[in-house]
C-alpha positions in Angstrom: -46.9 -64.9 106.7 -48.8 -67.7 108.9 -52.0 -65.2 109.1 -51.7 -64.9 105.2 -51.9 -68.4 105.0 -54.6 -68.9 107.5 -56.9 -66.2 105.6 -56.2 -68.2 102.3 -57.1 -71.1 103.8 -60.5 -69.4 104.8 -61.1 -68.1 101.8 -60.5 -70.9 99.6 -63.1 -73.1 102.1 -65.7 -71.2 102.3 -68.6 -72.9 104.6 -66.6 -76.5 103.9 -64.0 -78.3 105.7 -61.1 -79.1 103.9 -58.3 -79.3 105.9 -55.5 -77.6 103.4 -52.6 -77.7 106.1 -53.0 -81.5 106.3 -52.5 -81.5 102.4 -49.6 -79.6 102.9 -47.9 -81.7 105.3 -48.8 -84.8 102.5 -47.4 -82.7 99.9 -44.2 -82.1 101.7 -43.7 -85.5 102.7 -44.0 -87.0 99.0 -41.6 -83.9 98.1 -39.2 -85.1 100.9 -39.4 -88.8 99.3 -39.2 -88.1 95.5 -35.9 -85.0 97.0 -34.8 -88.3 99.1 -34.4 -90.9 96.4 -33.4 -88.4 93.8 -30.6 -87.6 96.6 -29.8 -91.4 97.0 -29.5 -91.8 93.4 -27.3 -89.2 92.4 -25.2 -90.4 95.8 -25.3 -94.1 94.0 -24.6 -93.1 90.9 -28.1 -94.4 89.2 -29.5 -92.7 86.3 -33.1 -92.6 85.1 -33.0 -94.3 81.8 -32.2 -92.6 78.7 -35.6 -93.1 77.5 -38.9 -94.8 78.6 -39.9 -97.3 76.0 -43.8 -98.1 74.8 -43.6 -100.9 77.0 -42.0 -99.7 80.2 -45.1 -97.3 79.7 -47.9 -99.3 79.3 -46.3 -101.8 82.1 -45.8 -98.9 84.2 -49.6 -97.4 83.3 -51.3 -100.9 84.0 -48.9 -101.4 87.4 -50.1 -98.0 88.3 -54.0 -98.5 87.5 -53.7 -101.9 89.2 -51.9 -101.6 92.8 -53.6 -98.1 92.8 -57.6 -99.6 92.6 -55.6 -102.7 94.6 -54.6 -100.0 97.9 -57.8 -98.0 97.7 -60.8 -100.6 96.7 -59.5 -103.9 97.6 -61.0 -106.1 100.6 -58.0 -107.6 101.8 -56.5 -103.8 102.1 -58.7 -102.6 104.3 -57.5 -103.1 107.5 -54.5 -100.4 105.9 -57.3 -98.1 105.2 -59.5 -98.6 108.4 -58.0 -95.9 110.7 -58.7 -93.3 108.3 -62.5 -95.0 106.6 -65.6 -96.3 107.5 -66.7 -99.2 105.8 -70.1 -98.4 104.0 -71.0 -101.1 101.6 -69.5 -103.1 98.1 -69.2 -100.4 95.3 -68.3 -103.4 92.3 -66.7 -106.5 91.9 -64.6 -107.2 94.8 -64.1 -103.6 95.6 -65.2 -101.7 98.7 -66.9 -98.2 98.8 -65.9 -96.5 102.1 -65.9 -92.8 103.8 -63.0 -91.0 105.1 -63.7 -90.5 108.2 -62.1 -87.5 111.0 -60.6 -84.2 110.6 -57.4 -82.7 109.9 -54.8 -85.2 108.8 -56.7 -87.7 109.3 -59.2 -87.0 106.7 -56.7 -86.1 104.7 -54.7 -89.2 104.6 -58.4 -90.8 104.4 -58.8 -89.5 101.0 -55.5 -90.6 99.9 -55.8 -94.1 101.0 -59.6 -94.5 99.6 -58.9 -92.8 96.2 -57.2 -94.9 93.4 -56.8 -91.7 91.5 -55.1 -90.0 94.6 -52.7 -92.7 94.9 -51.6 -93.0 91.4 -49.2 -90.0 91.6 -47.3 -91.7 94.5 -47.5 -95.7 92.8 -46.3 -94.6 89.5 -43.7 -92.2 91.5 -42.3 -96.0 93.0 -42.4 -97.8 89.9 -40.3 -94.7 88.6 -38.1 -95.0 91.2 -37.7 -98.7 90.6 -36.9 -98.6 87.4 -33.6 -96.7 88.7 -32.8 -98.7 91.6 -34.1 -102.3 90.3 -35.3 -102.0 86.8 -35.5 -105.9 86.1 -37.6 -106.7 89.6 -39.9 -103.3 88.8 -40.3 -104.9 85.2 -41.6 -107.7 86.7 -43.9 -106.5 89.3 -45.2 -104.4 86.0 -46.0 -107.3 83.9 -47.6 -109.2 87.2 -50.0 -106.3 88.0 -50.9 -105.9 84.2 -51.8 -109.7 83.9 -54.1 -109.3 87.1 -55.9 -106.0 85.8 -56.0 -108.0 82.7 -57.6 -111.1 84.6 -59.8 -108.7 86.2 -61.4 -107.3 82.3 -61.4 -111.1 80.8 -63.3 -111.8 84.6 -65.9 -108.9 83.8 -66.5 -109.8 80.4 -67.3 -113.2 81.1 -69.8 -112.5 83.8 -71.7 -110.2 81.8 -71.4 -112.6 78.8 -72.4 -115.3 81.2 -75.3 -112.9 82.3 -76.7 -112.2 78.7 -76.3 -116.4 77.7 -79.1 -117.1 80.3 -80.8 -113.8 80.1 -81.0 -114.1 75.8 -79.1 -117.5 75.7 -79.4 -120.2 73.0 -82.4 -122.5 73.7 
């Protein structure tokens, strides 16, 4: 079974270097959290709600999008991300643009940590589970991380409307 596994692996990289039994182990580790607090829910007696309103969505879509560009881009996170990156330069409005850096699971978990994509299955995974455990405190850290990536739009849109007033502005 392992040799099957280890020819799969080959065949799938080719000439690259992606190191598949690190994924593995990150797979299995957010399966043993998500079995863990299904486990500790069901021992509690919590229940997912009955339904997921429009705004528990979009709260739970913008907290997602937020934290996750927050982990993987922000300056103030990358002492997190600096075991597993290499700084290499600003990529857009305070956000960093960095490589994953070393083998195995530690390039692994570098690609996790730098991507905002990557990490959205496991943020919106937490807010998911906090809207069992603690619905009113995830409800809250929803609406705070939608009005920061709303701050962060209205902050865009007035630079570049600050940009065009003195590039084509009034005289």
């Amino acid at each position: 079974m392992t040799e099957t596994l280890k020819e799969a692996a080959r065949a799938y990289e080719g000439s690259a270097d992606r190191p598949l039994a690190s994924y593995g182990r990150i797979l299995l580790v957010y399966s043993g959290v998500v079995g863990a607090v299904a486990a500790v829910a069901w021992l509690t007696g919590r229940r997912a709600p009955e339904k997921i309103g429009l705004l528990d969505l979009g709260l739970m879509g913008m907290f997602t999008h937020r934290l996750s560009r927050t982990l993987a881009k922000d300056p103030v996170v990358s002492p997190l991300r600096a075991p597993f990156t290499k700084y290499v330069g600003v990529s857009g409005p305070s956000e960093l643009r960095e490589e994953v850096r070393g083998s195995g699971l530690r390039h692994a978990l570098g690609e996790l940590v730098s991507c905002p994509f990557c990490l959205s299955q496991w943020v919106a995974t937490g807010y998911a589970a906090g809207m069992v455990f603690a619905p009113r405190v995830t409800r809250l850290a929803g609406a705070t991380m939608t009005a920061v990536a709303a701050s962060d739009w209205l902050q865009l849109a007035y630079s570049r409307m600050m940009k065009q007033a003195g590039e084509d502005g009034p005289e």
